[in-house]
C-alpha positions in Angstrom: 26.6 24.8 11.1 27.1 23.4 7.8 29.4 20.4 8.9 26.8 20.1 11.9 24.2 19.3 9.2 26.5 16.9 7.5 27.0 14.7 10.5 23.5 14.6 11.4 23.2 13.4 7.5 26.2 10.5 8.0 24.1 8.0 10.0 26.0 5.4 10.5 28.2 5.6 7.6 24.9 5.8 5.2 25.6 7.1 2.2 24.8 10.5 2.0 24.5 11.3 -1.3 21.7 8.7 -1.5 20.0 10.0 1.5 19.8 13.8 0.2 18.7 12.4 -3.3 15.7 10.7 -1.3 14.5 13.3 0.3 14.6 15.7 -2.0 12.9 13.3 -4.2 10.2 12.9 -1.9 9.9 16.8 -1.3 10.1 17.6 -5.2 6.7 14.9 -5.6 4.9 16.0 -2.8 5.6 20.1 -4.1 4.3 19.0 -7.5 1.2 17.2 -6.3 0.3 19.8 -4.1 1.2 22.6 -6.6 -0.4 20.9 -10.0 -3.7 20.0 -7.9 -2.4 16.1 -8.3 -3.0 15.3 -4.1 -6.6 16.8 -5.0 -7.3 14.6 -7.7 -6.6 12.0 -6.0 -9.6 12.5 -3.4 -12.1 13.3 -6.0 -13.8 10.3 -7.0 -15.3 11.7 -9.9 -12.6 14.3 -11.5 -10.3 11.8 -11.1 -12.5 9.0 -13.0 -13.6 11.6 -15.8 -10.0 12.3 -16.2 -9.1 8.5 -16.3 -12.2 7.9 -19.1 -10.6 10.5 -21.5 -7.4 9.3 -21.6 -8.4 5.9 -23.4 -6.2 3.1 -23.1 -3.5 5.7 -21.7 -5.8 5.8 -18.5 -4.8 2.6 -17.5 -1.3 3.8 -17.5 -1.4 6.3 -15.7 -4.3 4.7 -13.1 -1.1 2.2 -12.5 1.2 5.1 -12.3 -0.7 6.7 -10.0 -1.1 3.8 -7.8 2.8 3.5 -7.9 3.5 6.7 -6.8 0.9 6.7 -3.9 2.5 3.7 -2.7 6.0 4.9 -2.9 5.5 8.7 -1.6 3.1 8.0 0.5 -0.2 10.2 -1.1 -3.4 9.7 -0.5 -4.7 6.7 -2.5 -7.3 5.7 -0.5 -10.2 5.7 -3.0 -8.1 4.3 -6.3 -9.7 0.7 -6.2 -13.0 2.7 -6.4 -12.3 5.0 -8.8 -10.5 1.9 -11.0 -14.1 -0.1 -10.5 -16.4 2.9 -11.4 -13.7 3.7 -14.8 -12.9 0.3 -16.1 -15.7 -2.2 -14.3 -14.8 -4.6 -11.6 -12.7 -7.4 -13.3 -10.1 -4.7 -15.4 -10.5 -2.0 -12.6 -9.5 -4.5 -10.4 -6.4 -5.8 -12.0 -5.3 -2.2 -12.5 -5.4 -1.8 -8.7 -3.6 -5.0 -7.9 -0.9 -4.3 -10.7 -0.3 -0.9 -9.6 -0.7 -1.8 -5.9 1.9 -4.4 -5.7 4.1 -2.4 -8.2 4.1 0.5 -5.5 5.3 -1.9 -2.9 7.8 -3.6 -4.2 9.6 -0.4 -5.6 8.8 1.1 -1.5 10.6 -2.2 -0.2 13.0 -2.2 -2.7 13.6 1.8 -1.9 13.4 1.6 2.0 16.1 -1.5 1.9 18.6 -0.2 -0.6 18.3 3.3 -1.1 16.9 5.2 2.1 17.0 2.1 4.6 19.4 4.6 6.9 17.1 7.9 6.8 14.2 5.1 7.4 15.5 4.0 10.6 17.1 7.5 11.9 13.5 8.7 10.7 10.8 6.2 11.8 12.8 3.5 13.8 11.4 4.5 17.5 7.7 4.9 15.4 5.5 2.5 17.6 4.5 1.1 14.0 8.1 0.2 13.5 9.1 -1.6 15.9 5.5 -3.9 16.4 6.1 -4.8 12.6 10.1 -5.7 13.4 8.8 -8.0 16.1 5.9 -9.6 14.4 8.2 -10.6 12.0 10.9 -12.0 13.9 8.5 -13.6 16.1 6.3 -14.6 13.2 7.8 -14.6 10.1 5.7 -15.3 6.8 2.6 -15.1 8.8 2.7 -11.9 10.0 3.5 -10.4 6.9 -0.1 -12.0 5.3 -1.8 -11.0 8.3 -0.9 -7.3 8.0 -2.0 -7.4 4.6 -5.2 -8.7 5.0 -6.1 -7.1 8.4 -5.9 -3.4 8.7 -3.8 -3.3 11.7 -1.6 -1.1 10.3 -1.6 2.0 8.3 -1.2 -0.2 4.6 1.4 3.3 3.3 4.3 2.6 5.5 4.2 -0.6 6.1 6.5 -1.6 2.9 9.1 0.3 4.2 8.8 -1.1 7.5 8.9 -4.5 6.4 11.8 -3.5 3.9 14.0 -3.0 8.0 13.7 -6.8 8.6 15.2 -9.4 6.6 12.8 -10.1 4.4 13.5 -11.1 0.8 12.1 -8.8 -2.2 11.4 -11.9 -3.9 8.9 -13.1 -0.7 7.6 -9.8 -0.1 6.3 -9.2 -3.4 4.8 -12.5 -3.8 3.0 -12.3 -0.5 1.7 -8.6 -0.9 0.8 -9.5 -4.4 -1.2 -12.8 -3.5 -3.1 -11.1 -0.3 -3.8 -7.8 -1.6 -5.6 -9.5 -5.0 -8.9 -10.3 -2.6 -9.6 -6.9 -1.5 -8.4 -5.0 -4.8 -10.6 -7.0 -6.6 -13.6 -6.8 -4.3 -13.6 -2.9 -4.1 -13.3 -2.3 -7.6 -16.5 -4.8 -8.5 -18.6 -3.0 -5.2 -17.8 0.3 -7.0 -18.7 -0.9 -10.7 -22.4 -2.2 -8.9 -23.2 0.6 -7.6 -22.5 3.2 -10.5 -24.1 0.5 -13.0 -27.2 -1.0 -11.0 -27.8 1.5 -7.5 -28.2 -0.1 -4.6 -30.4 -3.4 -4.5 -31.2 -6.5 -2.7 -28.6 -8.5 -4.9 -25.6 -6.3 -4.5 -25.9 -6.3 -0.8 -26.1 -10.4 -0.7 -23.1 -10.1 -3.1 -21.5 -7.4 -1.0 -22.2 -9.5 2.8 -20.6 -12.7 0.4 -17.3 -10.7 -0.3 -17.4 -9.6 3.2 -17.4 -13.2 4.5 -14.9 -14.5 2.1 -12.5 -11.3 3.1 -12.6 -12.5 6.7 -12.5 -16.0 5.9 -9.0 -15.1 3.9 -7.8 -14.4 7.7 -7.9 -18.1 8.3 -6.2 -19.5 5.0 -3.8 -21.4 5.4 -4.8 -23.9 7.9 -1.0 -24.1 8.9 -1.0 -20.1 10.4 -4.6 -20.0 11.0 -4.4 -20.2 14.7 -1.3 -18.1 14.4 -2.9 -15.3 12.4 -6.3 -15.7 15.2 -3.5 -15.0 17.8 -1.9 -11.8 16.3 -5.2 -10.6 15.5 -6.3 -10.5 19.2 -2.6 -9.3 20.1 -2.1 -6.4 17.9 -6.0 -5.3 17.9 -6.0 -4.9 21.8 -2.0 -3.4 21.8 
């Protein structure tokens, strides 16, 4: 049974020593963040800020290390660009967000196309996500890469490891994800800090609709893949 086990390890010569190390890896995080309450932090908005405020300027550390390890095993971060705009204000909060959110990615590309690219593949090769993501990119390149990022086609978790299965360069990658997720980091993080600081009013919902605008405006930008992002919008929203 053992060797049976072993085989089913080998995929295609992958290394297997690197594959066990990843998933226990990924195991041993998600235990801990289940067991020291750290996967229910991360959905409470205001424990998690509290928490954040008492740490000082060590909050900002771990806010980034946070974000890096949401990105990487795959936790739920969904509310971190809020909780970075109610703890540090829009401009810092964001910046946190973007450094830690582009941090994550990189380290989950660089993970799913050196480390783990095998398991990846055995693992999530036939997902539907998988495969749309290896063909908007060959079909695509560059462009579908930007549009990913700033539409929400696609669950944002994975898709660094999906896009660490095509040919991509780390170099590209990083760049891009860095560049396209600034907009929306930025923007949650100052809707959060209005809110907590000034309630809902007249002004923060003109500001709001104007962020809103510019977001989808981003969609369009630049003029060379405009038409091309327009296309793959309609495609993959109606797929």
């Amino acid at each position: 049974m053992i060797n049976g086990v072993l085989k089913m390890l080998e995929w295609k010569g992958a290394p297997l020593k690197k594959i066990i190390l990843f998933i226990l890896l990924v195991l041993f995080v998600t235990f801990l963040g289940y067991q020291f309450g750290l996967v229910s932090l991360l959905t409470d908005i205001e424990s998690l800020r509290a928490y954040l405020e008492s740490l000082g300027w060590w909050g900002y550390v771990l806010f980034i290390l946070l974000s890096v390890l949401v990105a990487v095993f795959l936790l739920p971060g969904q509310f971190l660009a809020i909780v970075g705009g109610l703890a540090y204000g829009g401009f810092v909060g964001g910046c946190l967000t973007i450094i830690g959110a582009s941090l994550g990615a990189s380290i989950s590309f660089i993970i799913g196309k050196y480390v783990a690219r095998e398991y990846i593949l055995q693992r999530f090769g036939t997902d539907p996500t998988f495969q749309k993501i290896e063909k908007g990119v060959q079909e695509n390149g560059i462009a579908f890469l930007i549009f990913t990022r700033l539409v929400p086609v696609f669950p944002f978790a994975i898709q660094s490891y999906a896009y660490a299965m095509t040919p991509m360069s780390i170099r590209k990658f990083s760049i891009i994800s860095f560049l396209t997720m600034m907009p929306a980091s930025f923007i949650y993080a100052f809707m959060a800090s209005e809110i907590a600081s000034k309630g809902i009013s007249g002004t923060l919902l003109v500001e709001l609709s104007i962020a809103g605008i510019l977001l989808a405006l981003l969609a369009y930008l630049p003029k060379k893949i405009s038409k091309k992002l327009n296309r793959l919008s309609s495609e993959y929203k109606n797929d």
